[in-house]
C-alpha positions, 0 to 999 in steps of 0.5 A: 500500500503506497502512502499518501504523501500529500499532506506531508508538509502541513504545519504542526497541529497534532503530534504523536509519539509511539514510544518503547517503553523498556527504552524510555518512560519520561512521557511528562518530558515528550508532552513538555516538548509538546508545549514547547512547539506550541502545541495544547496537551490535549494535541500531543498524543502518545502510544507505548508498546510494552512486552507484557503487561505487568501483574498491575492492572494498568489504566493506561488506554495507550498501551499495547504489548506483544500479545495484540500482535498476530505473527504477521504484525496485525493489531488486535487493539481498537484503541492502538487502530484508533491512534494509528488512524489519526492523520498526526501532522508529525510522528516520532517513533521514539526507540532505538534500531529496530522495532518489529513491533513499532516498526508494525505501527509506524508502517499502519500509521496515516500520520502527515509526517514520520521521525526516526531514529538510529538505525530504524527502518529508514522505509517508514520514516521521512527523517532519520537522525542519529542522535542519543533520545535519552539526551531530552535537550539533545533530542528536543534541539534536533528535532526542533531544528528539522521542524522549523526546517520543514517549515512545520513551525 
């Protein structure tokens, strides 16, 4: 399925974020960033992936682990279709190298615009940077950088 690529250069109404979790649990800081591109709380939405789900009930509506996977990467979760229906003007998948699962989701995503990271695959995204994530001022500078280059902000 090709992807629509018109849209690609809409400006930043609506960001979103597929996170691994094992790698990165900072959300306060993806939504600050959020704040700091101008943008409202309530139009900066995360997704995290988790490998299984922990003894505690989690409340979190945004989350999908391994089991909601079929073997050949279809999602069995209405709230993980309902994200990756969203046409997010941009989207971060924020891990490291390759995901088969994120990776799954980011392919199925209808966002505008896609940003990845060190050794992703480069097919799913428009932008790879090569960049330590986990440095917040470093990620925040560089992707800011390419925003305003892309004329989003």
């Amino acid at each position: 399925m090709e992807r629509d690529i018109s849209q690609r250069n809409t400006p930043l109404k609506y960001l979103g974020f597929l996170v691994d979790e094992v790698f990165f649990d900072d959300f306060e800081m993806l939504y600050e960033f959020g704040n700091e591109l101008g943008l409202q709380r309530k139009d900066v939405k995360m997704f995290t992936f988790i490998e299984t789900r922990r003894k505690i009930p989690s409340l979190r509506q945004n989350q999908i682990t391994n089991k909601e996977f079929t073997f050949r990467g279809e999602i069995h979760s209405q709230n993980a279709m309902e994200f990756l229906d969203f046409p997010f003007d941009v989207l971060i998948g924020f891990y490291n190298g390759k995901h088969e699962f994120l990776s799954a989701m980011v392919a199925q995503s209808k966002a505008k615009f896609k940003i990845g990271f060190n050794g992703a695959d480069e097919r799913l995204y428009d932008l790879l940077l090569t960049l330590d994530i986990r440095k917040p001022e470093l990620f925040k500078s560089e992707v800011k950088k390419y925003l305003q280059i892309f004329k989003k902000i």
